[in-house]
C-alpha positions as CSV (number, residue, x, y, z in Angstrom):
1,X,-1.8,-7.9,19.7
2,X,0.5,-5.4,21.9
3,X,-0.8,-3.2,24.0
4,X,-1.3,0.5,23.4
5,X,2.4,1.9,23.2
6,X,3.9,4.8,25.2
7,X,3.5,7.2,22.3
8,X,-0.1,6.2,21.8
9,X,-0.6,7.4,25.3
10,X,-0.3,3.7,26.7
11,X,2.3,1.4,28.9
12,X,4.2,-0.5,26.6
13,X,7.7,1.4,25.9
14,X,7.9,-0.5,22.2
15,X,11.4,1.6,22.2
16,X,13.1,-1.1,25.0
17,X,11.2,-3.8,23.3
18,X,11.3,-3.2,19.2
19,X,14.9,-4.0,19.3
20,X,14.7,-7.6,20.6
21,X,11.7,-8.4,18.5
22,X,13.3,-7.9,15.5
23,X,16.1,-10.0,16.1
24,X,14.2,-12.4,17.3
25,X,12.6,-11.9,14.2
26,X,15.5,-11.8,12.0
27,X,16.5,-14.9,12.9
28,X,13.0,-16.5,12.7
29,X,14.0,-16.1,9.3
30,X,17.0,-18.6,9.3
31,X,15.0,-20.9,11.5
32,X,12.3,-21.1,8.8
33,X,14.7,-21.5,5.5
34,X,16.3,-23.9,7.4
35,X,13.9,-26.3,8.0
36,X,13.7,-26.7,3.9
37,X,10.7,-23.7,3.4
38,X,10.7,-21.5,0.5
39,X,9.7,-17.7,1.2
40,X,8.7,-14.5,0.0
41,X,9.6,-11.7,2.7
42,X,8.7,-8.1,2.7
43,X,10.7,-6.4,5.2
44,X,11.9,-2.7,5.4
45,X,15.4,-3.6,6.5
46,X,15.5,0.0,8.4
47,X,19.2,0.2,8.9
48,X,22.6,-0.9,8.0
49,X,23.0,-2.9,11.0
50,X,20.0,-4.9,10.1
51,X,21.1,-5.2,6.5
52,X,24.6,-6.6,7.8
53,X,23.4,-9.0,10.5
54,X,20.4,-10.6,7.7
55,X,23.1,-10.6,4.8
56,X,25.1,-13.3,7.7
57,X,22.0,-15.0,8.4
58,X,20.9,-15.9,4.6
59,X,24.1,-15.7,2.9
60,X,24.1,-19.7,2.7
61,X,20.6,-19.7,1.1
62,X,19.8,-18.8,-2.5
63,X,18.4,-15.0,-2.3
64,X,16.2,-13.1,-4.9
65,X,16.5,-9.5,-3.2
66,X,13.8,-6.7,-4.4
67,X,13.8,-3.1,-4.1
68,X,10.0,-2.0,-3.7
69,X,9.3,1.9,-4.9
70,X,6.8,4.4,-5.9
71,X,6.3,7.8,-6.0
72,X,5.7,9.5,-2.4
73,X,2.4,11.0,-3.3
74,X,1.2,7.3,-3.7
75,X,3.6,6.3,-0.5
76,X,1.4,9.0,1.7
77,X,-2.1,7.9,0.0
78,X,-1.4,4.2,1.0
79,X,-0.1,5.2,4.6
80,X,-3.4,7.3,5.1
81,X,-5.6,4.4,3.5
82,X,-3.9,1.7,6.6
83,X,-4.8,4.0,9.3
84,X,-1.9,2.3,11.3
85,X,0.7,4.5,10.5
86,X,2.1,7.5,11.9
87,X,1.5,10.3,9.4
88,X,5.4,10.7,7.4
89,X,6.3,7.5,8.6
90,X,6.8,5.8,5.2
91,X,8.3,8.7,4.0
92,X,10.7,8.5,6.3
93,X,11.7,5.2,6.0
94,X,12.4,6.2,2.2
95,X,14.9,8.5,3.0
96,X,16.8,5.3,4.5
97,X,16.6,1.9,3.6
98,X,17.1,2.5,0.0
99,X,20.6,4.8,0.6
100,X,22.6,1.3,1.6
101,X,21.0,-1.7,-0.8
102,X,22.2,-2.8,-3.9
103,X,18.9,-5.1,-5.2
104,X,18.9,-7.6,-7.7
105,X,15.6,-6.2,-9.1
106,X,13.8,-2.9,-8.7
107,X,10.1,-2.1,-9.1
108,X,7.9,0.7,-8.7
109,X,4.2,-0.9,-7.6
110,X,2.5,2.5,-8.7
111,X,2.9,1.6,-12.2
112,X,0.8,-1.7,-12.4
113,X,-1.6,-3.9,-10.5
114,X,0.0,-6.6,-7.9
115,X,-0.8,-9.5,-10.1
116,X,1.5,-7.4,-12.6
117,X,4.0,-6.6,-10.4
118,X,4.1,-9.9,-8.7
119,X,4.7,-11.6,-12.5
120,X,7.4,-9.2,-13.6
121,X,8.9,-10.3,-10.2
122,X,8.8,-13.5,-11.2
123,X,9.8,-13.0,-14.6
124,X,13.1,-11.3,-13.7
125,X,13.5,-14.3,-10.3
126,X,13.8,-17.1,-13.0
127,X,16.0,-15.5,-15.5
128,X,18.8,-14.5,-13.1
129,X,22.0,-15.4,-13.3
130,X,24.3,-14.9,-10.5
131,X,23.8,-14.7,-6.9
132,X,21.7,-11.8,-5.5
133,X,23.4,-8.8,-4.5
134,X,22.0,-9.0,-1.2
135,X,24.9,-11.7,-0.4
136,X,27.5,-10.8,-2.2
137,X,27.7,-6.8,-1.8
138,X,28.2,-5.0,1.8
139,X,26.5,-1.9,2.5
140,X,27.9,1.3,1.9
């Protein structure tokens, strides 16, 4: 949908841009809950300011927040497999937006299939019992 970016040899300077769609998009998310939708959002929250400025936004709403792992063997394999990913970009991000979460729930995706995954999700979702640590913790 966007044009061919500066660093893939094209016009668009996604660095100027990137910053404004995001929190456009960050608060796409309020806009959503608030008009009485129920979601399931994957997101790499790349940086603490993001994690600060979405733990304002959805504090009023009732959070279920998920840490999503696996090994970075598997990480590089699925990055190749896309084809729209800078080689080491995943691997980068893990070096980051795992060093300032606290989740309510961790799972490693390498160990089982997504239907698996997705139940123990669910499984652990509907036995909580206190608000998620998304709201309720600030980032280191």
């Amino acid at each position: 949908m966007l044009p061919k970016r500066i660093n893939d040899g094209g016009s668009f300077d996604w660095s100027h841009h990137r910053p404004k769609f995001f929190k456009a998009f960050h608060y796409c998310i309020e806009s959503v809950l608030k008009a009485g939708n129920n979601i399931i959002l994957e997101h790499i929250i790349e940086n603490k300011r993001w994690h600060s400025l979405l733990q304002e936004i959805l504090t009023p709403y009732d959070m279920f927040f998920v840490g999503v792992h696996c090994p970075v063997a598997t990480l590089r394999k699925r990055e190749e497999t896309r084809g729209d990913r800078s080689s080491g970009e995943a691997e980068f991000h893990l070096k980051h937006v795992h060093s300032y979460a606290e989740y309510d729930f961790e799972i490693d995706t390498s160990m089982n299939t997504n239907e698996i995954n997705a139940q123990l999700v669910l499984d652990e979702w509907v036995k909580r019992e206190e608000s998620s640590f998304f709201t309720t913790k600030t980032a280191p």
